[in-house]
N, C-alpha and C positions, 0 to 999 in steps of 0.2 A: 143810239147810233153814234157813229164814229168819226168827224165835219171833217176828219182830216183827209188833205189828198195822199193816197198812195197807188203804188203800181202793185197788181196784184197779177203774179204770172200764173195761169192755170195748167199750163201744160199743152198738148198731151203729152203723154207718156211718151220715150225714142222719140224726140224732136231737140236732141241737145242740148236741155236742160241744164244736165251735171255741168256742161263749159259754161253757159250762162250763169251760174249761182257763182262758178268759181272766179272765174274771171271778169265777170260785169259787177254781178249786183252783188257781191262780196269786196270787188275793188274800192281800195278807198278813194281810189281816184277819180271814179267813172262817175259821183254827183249822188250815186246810191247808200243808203244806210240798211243793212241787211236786218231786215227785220222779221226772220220765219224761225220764230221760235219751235221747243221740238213737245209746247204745249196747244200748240194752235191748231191740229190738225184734230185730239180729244176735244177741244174746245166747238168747234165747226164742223167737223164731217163725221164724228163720232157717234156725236148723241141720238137716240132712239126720236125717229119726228115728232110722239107727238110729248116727248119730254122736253124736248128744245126750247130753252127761253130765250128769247133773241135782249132781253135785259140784264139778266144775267153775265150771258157771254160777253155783253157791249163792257160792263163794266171790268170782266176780268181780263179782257183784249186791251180797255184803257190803259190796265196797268202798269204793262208791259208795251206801248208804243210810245218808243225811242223819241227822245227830245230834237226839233228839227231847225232848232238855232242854227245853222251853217247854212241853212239853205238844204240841206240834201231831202232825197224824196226815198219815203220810208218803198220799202221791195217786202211783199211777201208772195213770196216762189214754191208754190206746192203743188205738184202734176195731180197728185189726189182729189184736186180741186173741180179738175175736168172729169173728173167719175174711174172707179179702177178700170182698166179694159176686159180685165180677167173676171169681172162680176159685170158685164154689157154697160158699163157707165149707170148702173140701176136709178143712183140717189143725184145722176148729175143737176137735174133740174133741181131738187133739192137744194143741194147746195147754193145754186147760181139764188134761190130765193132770200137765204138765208145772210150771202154776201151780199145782196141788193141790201137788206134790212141792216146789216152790221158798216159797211163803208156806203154810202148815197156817192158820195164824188168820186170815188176811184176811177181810176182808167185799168181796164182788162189788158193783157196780151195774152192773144193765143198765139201756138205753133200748129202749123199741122202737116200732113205727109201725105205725100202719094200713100193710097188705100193697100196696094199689095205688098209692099216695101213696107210698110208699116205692121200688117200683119206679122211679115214673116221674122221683122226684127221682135214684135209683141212676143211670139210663140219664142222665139231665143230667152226672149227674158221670161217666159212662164217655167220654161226647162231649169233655166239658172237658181229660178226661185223654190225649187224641189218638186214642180209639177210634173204628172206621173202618164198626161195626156199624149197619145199620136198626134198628129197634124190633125189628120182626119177628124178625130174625137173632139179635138181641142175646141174646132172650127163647130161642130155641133152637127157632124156628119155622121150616122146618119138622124136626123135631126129627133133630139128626144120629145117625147110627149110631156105635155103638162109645163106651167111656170113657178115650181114653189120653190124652187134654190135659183138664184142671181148666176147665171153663165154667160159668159164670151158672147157677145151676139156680133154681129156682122154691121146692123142698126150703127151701133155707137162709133163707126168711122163715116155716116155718114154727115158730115161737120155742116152741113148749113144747118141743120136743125139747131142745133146748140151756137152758133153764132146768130144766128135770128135771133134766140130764146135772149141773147146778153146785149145784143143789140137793142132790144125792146126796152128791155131793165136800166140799163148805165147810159142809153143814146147811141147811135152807130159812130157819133166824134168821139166817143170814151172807150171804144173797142176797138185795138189793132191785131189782125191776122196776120202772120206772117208767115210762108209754105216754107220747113227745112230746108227743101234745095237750094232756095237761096242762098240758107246760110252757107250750104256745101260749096255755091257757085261764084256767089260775091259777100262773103262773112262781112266787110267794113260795110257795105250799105244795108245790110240786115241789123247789125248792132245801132247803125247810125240810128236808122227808121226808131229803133225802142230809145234811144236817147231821145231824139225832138220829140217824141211823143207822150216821154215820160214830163218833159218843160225845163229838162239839161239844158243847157245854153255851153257854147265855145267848148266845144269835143272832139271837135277836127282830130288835132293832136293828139287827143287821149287815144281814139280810137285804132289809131296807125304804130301806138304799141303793144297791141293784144297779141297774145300766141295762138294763131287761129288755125294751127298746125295737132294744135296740142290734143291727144287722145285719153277724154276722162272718163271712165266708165267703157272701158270697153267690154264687147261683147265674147263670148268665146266661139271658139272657131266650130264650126258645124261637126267637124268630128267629134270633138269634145262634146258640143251637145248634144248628137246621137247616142254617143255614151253613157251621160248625163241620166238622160232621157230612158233610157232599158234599164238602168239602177236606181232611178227613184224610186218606184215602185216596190222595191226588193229592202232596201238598205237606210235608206234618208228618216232621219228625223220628223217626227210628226209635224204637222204644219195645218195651216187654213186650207193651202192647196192639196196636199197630200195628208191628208187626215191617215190612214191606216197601211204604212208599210209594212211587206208580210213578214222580214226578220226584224229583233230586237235589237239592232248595230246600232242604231241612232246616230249618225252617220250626219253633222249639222253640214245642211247647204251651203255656208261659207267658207267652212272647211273643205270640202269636197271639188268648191269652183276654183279655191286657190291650187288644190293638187292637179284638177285640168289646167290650169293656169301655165302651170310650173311645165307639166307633159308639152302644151301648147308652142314655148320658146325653148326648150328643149329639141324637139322635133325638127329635122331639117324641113326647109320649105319645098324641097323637091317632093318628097313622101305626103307632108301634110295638103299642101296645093291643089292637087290634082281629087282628093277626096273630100274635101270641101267645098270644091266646083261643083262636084258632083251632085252631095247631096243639096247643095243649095240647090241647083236646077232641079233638083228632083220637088223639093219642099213649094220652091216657085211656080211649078207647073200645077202642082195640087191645088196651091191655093187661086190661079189664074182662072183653073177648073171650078171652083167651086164660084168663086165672085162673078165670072161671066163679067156683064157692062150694067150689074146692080148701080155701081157709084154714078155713072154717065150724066143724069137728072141732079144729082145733088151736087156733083160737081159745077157743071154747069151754074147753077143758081148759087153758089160758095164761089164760087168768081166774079158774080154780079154784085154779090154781097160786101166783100170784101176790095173790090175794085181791081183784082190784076188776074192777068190771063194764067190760068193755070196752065190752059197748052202748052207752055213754054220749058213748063217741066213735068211734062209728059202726064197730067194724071190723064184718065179714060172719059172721055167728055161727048156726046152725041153727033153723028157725024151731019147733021146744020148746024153747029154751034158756032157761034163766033162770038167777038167782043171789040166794044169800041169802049173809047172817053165816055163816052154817057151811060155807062151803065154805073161809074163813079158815084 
């Protein structure tokens, strides 16, 4: 095992991420030492379970964490940590047993998101990533039989379970939740919060020059992914997601999402606006239909958990619900 303290970000997936790596725990300023190497993810989420030596790893993860003479506190930032969304989070628990076994002291941060906003940006990025799925399909409409291939489940956004499950493991003072809107509605007191929490000291300053303007990773525009989305299937390079496209173009996803890209700022906003409304509502309504008030109970109890009213940004919560100080 691994004495040292580090902040280990898990994610999820779309909760802003890419600006955290960039700007926080990349910064040399921010007290953080960026330590997510691009061997840690083979090393930890990789291995077949019951090949996993948790000695093994401890020793090869030694070798490579960063000397913390300055004070700073080692960051490893990997959303894969929280389970992929695109395989239902299958191996999450998994994982959270294996970080328990490899760091004892760490302090967690999660992100998490209102449930349908989260969906609909997941399925953005499943499109981007060469996936060949409808909404409908994606979501696992109508629902397939049997469990032998890992799919999208609906399960893995319900987040109290897996902030229990890390809450048990690390103690509920080594776990910090923090719901994206935040970051959307007041960025400097969502950064603050992972500062004190990480054991940063005197950030006031640091924090009041971050770019919290700044758009990394963006997503493309709903046209573009409709698009996307009718020629994967046809043209796209083989992938995990898209195993078997029916011409031989081979057509790579990165190349493709920069040609939407380019069409994207090209495109006047008059033309592009109005068709992007569109189909967002249209995608939004689908998935409003399918989720119904599933999250309402879990929500609820991920507000108790984590100690702040999710009401405040809107996730779908039981209409008794309320919350005080003491549920802290």
């Amino acid at each position: 095992m691994i004495s040292q303290n580090v902040l280990i970000a898990i994610g999820y997936f779309k909760t802003g991420s890419s600006w955290l790596d960039r700007h926080l725990f990349k910064n040399p300023s921010s007290g953080f030492i960026w330590w997510t190497v691009s061997s840690l993810q083979h090393q930890v989420v990789s291995p077949y379970p019951l090949a996993f030596d948790l000695a093994t790893c401890s020793k090869q993860i030694q070798r490579d964490l960063p000397s913390t003479s300055d004070d700073k506190v080692p960051v490893i930032a990997l959303e894969r940590l929280s389970g992929n969304p695109h395989s239902g989070g299958y191996d999450s628990k998994e994982i959270a047993d294996r970080l328990i076994g490899l760091f004892p002291k760490a302090r967690i941060l999660i992100v998490i998101r209102e449930q349908k906003q989260m969906i609909l940006s997941t399925y953005n990025q499943y499109v981007r990533a060469s996936g060949p799925c409808t909404l409908s399909n994606y979501m696992g409409q109508p629902p397939l039989r049997g469990d032998k291939i890992p799919l999208f489940k609906l399960d893995h956004f319900a987040y109290n379970f897996l902030i229990d499950y890390y809450q048990k493991l690390f103690g509920s003072s080594n776990v910090l939740v923090l719901p994206y809107e935040q970051f959307r509605i007041d960025p400097k007191s969502f950064v603050s919060q992972i500062l004190a929490f990480s054991g940063i000291k005197d950030f006031t300053a640091f924090v009041e020059t971050l770019p919290y303007r700044d758009s990394v990773n963006s997503s493309l525009s709903w046209m573009a992914t409709l698009l996307m989305r009718t020629l994967n299937p046809l043209i796209m390079n083989r992938s995990q997601l898209n195993p078997s496209p029916l011409l031989p173009f081979q057509v790579s996803h990165p190349q493709f999402v920069s040609y939407l890209q380019e069409l994207d700022r090209k495109l006047p906003p008059a033309i592009i606006e109005p068709f992007n409304s569109s189909i967002k509502s249209k995608l939004m309504a689908e998935i409003t239909e399918v989720v119904g008030h599933r999250y309402q109970e879990s929500n609820a109890i991920t507000s108790k958990l984590i100690g702040i009213d999710l009401s405040q940004y809107k996730y779908d919560l039981p209409a008794n619900y309320s919350f005080s100080a003491s549920h802290v």
